[in-house]
C-alpha positions, 0 to 999 in steps of 0.5 A: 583126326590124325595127329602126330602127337604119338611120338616114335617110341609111343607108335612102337610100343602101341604096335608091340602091344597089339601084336602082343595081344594077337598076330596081325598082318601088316596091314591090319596093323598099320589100320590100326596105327593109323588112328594114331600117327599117320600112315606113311609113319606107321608103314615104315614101324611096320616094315621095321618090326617086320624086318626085326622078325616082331611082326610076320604076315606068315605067322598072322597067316598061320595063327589065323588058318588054326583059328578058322580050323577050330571054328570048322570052316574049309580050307576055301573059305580059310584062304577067303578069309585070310586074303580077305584081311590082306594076307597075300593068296601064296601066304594064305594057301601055305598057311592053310595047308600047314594048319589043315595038313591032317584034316580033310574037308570031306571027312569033317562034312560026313563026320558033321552029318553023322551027328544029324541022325535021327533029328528032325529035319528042321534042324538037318536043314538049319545045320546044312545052312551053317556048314555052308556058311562055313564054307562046304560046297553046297552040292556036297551038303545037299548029297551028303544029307540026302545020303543021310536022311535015306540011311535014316529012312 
């Protein structure tokens, strides 16, 4: 239950606590607030940290596409993600092309398959299966481990 017990200065400092921690979108803070004060309270906390450059859905945007990088997924399945946690599609394909400015997508598949050769085909099959989770077309994956599995062949 809501209750607005958490005063003003309490909400700001819960809110300058968990963007210490980690970047977050608007939304996602205000979701997190929420449990807290109710939520026309926590909108207008957002906006003014917002308004006062401590919370940016730019820079959340930009620190989640580095993080989706590291974990190798595509650029597609980066923008998914970040509209997915309510980054609006113009900031979240701006972050991503920034984060993957010197990556590109089919270079990280065949670099990803080169890895493969020579292992059985059991686990060619179960890595194909996780590069698609992560996002590669899988037309594109099924090729490239044919490609792979001829070379090898």
């Amino acid at each position: 239950m809501k209750s607005s017990r958490s005063s003003g200065s309490d909400l700001r400092t819960r809110a300058l606590a968990a963007l210490t921690r980690k970047e977050r979108t608007q939304s996602e803070l205000v979701a997190l607030l929420s449990r807290h004060a109710p939520t026309e309270e926590c909108q207008a906390l957002v906006a003014a940290l917002a308004r006062e450059g401590l919370q940016s859905d730019e820079r959340a945007a930009l620190s989640r596409a580095r993080a989706a990088l590291r974990l190798r997924r595509t650029r597609s399945r980066a923008e998914q993600e970040l509209q997915a946690a309510g980054v609006d599609p113009a900031t979240a394909s701006r972050a991503v092309a920034e984060a993957y400015a010197d990556h590109d997508d089919q270079q990280r598949l065949h670099d990803a398959l080169q890895t493969l050769r020579g292992t059985p085909p059991a686990l060619r099959l179960k890595a194909a299966r996780k590069l698609i989770r992560q996002g590669f077309d899988p037309e594109r994956v099924e090729a490239a481990l044919q490609d792979a599995t001829e070379d090898t062949g």
